[in-house]
C-alpha positions as CSV (number, residue, x, y, z in Angstrom):
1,X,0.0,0.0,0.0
2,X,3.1,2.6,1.4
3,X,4.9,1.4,-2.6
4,X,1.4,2.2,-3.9
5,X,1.1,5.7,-2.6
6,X,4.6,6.6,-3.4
7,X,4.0,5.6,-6.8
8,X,1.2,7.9,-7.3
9,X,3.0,10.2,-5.8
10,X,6.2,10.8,-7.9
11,X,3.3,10.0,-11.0
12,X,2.1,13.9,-10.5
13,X,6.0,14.9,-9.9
14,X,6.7,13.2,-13.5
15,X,3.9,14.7,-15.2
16,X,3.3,18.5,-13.2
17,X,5.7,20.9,-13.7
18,X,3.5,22.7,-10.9
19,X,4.1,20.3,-8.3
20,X,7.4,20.7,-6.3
21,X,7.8,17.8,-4.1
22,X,6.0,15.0,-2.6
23,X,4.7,16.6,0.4
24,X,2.9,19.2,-1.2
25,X,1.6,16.4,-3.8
26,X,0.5,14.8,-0.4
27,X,-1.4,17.8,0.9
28,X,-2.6,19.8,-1.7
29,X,-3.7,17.5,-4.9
30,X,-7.3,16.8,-5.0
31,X,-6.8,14.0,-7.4
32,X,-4.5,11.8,-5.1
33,X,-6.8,12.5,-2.1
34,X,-9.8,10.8,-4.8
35,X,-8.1,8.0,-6.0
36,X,-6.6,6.6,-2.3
37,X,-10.1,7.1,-1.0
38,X,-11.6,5.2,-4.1
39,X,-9.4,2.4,-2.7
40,X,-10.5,2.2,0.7
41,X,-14.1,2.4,-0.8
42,X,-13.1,-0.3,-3.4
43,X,-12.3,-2.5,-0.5
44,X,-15.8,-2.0,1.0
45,X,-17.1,-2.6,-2.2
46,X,-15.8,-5.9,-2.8
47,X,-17.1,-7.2,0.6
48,X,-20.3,-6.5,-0.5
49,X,-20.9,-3.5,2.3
50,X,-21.7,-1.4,-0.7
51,X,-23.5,1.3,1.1
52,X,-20.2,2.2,3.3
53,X,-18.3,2.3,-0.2
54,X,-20.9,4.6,-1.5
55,X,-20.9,6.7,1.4
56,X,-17.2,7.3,1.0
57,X,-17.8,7.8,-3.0
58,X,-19.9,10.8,-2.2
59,X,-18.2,12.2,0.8
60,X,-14.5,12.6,-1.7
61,X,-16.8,13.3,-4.4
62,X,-18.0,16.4,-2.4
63,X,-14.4,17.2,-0.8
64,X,-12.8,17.1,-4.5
65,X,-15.2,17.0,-7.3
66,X,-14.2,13.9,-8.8
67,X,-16.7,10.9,-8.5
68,X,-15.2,8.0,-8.9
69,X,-17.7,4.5,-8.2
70,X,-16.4,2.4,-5.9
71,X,-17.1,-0.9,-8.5
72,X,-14.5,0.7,-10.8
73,X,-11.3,-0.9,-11.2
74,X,-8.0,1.7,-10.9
75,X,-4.5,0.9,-11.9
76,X,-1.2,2.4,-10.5
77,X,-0.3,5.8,-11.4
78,X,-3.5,7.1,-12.2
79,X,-3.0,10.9,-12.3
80,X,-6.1,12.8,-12.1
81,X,-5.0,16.3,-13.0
82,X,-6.9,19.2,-11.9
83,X,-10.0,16.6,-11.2
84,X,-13.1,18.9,-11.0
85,X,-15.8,17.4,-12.8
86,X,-14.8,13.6,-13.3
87,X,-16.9,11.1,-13.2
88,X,-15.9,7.4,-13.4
89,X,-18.4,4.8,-13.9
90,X,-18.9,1.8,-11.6
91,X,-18.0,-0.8,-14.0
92,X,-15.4,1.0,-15.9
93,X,-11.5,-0.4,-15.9
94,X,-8.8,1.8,-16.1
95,X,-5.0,0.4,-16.4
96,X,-1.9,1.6,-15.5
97,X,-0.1,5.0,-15.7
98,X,-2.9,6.6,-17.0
99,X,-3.8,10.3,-17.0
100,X,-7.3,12.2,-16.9
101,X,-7.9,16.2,-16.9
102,X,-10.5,18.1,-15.7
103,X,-14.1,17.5,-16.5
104,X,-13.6,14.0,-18.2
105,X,-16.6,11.6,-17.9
106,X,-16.0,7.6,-18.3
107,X,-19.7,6.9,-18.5
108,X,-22.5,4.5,-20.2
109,X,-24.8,5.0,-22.6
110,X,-28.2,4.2,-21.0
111,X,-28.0,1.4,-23.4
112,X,-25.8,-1.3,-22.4
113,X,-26.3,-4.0,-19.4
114,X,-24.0,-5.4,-16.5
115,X,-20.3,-3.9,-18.6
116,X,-21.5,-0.6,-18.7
117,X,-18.7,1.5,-18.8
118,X,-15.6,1.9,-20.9
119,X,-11.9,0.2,-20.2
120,X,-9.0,2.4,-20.5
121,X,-5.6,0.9,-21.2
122,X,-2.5,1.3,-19.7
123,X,-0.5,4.4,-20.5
124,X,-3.4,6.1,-21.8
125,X,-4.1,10.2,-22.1
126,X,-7.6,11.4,-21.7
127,X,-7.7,15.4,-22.2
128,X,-9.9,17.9,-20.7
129,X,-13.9,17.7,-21.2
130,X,-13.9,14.6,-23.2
131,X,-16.4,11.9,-22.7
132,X,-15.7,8.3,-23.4
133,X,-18.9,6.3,-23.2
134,X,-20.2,2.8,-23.3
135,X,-18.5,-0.6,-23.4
136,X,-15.8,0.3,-25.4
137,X,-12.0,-0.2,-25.0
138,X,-9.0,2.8,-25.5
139,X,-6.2,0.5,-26.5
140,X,-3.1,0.8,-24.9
141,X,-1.1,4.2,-25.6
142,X,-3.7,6.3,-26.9
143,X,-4.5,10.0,-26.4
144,X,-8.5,11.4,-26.3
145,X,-8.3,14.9,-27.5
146,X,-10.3,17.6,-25.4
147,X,-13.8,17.9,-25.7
148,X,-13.8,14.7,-27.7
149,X,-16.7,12.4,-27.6
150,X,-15.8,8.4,-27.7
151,X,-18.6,6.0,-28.6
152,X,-16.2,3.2,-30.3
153,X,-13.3,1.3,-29.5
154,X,-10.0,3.1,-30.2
155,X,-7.4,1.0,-31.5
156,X,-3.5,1.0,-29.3
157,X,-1.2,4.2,-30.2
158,X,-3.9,6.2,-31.4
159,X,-5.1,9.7,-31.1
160,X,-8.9,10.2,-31.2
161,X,-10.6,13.5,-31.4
162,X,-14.1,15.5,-32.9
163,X,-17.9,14.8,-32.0
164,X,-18.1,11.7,-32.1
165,X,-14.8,10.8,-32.0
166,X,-12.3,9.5,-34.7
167,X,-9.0,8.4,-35.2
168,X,-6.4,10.9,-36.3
169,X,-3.2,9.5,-35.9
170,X,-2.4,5.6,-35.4
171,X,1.2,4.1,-34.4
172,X,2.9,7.3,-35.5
173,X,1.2,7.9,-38.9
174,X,-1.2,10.7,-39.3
175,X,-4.5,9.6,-40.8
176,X,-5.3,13.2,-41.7
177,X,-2.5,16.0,-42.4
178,X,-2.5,17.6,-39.3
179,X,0.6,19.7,-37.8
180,X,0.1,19.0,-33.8
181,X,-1.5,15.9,-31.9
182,X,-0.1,17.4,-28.3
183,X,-3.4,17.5,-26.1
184,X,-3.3,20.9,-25.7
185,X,-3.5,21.4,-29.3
186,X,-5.5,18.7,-31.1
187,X,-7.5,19.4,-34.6
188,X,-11.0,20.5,-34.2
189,X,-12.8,18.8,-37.2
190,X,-15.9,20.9,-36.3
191,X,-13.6,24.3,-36.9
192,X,-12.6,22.7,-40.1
193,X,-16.0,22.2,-41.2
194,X,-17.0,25.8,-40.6
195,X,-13.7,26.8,-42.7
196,X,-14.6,24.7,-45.4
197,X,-18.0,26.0,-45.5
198,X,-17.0,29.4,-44.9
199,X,-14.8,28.9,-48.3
200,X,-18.1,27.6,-50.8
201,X,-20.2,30.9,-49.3
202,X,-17.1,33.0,-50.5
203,X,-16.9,31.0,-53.7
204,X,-20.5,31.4,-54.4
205,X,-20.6,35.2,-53.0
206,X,-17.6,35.4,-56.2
207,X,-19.4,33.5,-58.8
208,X,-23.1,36.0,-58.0
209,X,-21.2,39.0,-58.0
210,X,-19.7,37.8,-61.6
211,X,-22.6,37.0,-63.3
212,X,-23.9,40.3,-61.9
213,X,-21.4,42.3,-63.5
214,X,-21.3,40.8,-67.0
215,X,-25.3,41.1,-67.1
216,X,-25.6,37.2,-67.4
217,X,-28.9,37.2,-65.4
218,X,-30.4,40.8,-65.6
C-alpha cells in the first residue's frame, strides 16, 4: 500500500511541472486525495458492504469533485490532474499509468447492461472535457483529444478527437494531415468544417457578384 502511494506520488512529480515535491503532492492534490479514497471504498465494495463504499464515493466526491464509483477498477499511477468534474463509472477499468484532466466523464450509454462503462488501457491520455462512453475499449497508448466524444473502440497508439470521435493518428502515422497531436493542441474537425463551409459561401458570394457584372442574369 506505502509502494502504492509513493508511486502515485512521484506520478504527479513526472507529469506537473507545478508540483514541487511529494509533500505538497501529499497535501494539496485533489486528485491523489480521490483515488486513495476510491481504494479504501473499493475495498468496502468488494465485501459487499456497498452502502459504506458509496458513502465514502460521495463524501471525496463532495471534498474534490471527482466521482469515482467504488465498483470501478483503478490501476497504478492514475493521475487525475486538476479533477473537478470527473466522473468514473462503476463498471469501468482503467489500467496503469494513466492520466485524466478536468471535466472527463468515463460513463455509459443508458443502453448497455451489466459492462456498462468503458476500459482504459494502460498508459493512456484522456484530455480535458472529453467523454468516453459505453462498453468500449482505448487501447493501450492512446491519447482522447479535449472535448472529444468516444462511442467506439480506439485502436492502441492512437489519437482520437471531434464529435463523435475519430482516429487521427495511429502508431505514429497521421491519418489526416495535421501539424500538432499534443493535447493541448489537437485538430477541431468541427472548426474545419466551418472553414470549409466558410470557403463555398465565399466561392458562391464570387461566382453571383460575376454573373452580376457581366449582365448574365439581368
Amino acid at each position: 500500500m506505502f509502494q502504492r502511494m509513493k508511486d502515485d506520488l512521484d506520478m504527479v512529480l513526472e507529469l506537473d511541472p507545478a508540483a514541487k515535491n511529494r509533500f505538497e503532492v501529499l497535501l494539496t492534490y485533489s486528485g491523489i486525495h480521490a483515488v486513495w479514497a476510491h481504494l479504501v471504498a473499493h475495498w468496502f465494495y468488494k465485501k459487499d458492504l456497498k452502502l459504506i463504499a458509496r458513502i465514502i464515493s460521495q463524501v471525496m466526491r463532495f471534498l474534490t469533485g471527482i466521482e469515482i464509483h467504488p465498483g470501478a477498477n483503478i490501476g497504478r499511477r492514475l493521475f487525475i490532474d486538476h479533477g473537478m468534474g470527473v466522473v468514473i463509472g462503476e463498471t469501468c477499468n482503467i489500467g496503469n499509468n494513466v492520466t485524466i484532466y478536468q471535466g472527463v466523464t468515463l460513463g455509459g450509454t443508458g443502453k448497455e447492461d451489466h459492462k456498462r462503462h468503458p476500459d482504459i488501457d494502460d498508459n493512456v491520455l484522456i484530455a480535458a472535457g472529453a467523454k468516453v462512453l459505453g462498453n468500449i475499449r482505448i487501447g493501450e497508448s492512446s491519447n482522447v483529444g479535449a472535448n472529444s466524444v468516444v462511442l467506439k473502440n480506439v485502436p492502441a497508439h492512437s489519437t482520437v478527437v471531434g464529435i463523435p470521435g475519430h482516429v487521427v493518428k495511429q502508431h505514429g502515422q497521421r491519418v489526416r494531415k495535421h501539424n500538432n497531436f499534443d493535447h493541448r493542441d489537437l485538430p477541431d474537425p468541427l472548426f474545419e468544417k466551418l472553414l470549409e463551409l466558410e470557403k463555398e459561401v465565399n466561392n458562391f458570394r464570387r461566382e453571383v457578384g460575376s454573373e452580376v457584372k457581366d449582365g448574365s442574369h439581368i
